[in-house]
N, C-alpha and C positions, 0 to 999 in steps of 0.2 A: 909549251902548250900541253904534252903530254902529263906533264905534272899537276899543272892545274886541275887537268879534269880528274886524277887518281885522287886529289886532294878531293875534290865534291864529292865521289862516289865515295870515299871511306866516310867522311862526313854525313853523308847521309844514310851509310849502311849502322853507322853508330847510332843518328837519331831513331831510328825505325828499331834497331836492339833494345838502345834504350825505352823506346814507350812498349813495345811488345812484353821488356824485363817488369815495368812497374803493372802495366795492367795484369800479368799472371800472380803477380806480391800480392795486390790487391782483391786477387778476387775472394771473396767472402763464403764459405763454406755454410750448408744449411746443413742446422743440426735440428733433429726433431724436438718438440717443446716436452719434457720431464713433466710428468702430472705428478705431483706431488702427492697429492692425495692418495692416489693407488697405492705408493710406494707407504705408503705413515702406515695402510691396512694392513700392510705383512710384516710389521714390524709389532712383534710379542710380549711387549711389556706391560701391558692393559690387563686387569683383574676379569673384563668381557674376554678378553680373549683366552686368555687360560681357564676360564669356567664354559669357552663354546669350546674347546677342546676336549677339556673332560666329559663333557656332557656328550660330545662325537662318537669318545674313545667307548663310551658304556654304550653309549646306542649300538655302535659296533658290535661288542661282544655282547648284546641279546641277541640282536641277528643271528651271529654264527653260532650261537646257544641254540633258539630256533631251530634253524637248518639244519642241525646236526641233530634234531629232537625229528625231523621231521627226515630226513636219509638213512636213518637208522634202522638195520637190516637185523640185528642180531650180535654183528660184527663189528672189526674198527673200519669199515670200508664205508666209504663218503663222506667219515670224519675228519673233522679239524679240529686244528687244538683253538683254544680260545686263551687268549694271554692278560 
């Protein structure tokens, strides 16, 4: 008698491993959705985009041209170099 029941309990401790083993297999991971688009924008190979960079780069240095026309004490203090 005692065998028989050690026989259902392992048998049933095995069905219940087994379904708990497959539903953790299965469970399906959420990935967030990759916007494509965003990603094509920061990519540099576009004639737009290396003529909106140069055009940045020069805006840049009038600015700090500017700034430096306009901190200018006599000395090199509140300048920057402009590259």
């Amino acid at each position: 008698m005692l065998y028989i029941i050690l026989m259902i309990v392992t048998a049933t401790i095995f069905y219940f491993g087994f379904l708990l083993g497959y539903k953790v297999a299965n469970k399906e991971e959420i990935q967030p959705k990759i916007n494509k688009e965003r990603i094509k924008e920061k990519i540099p190979f576009t004639e737009e985009y290396k003529e909106a960079k140069e055009e940045e780069a020069r805006i840049n240095a009038l600015n700090q041209l500017l700034e430096n026309v306009n901190n200018y004490k006599g000395n090199d203090e509140g300048q920057r170099r402009i590259r």
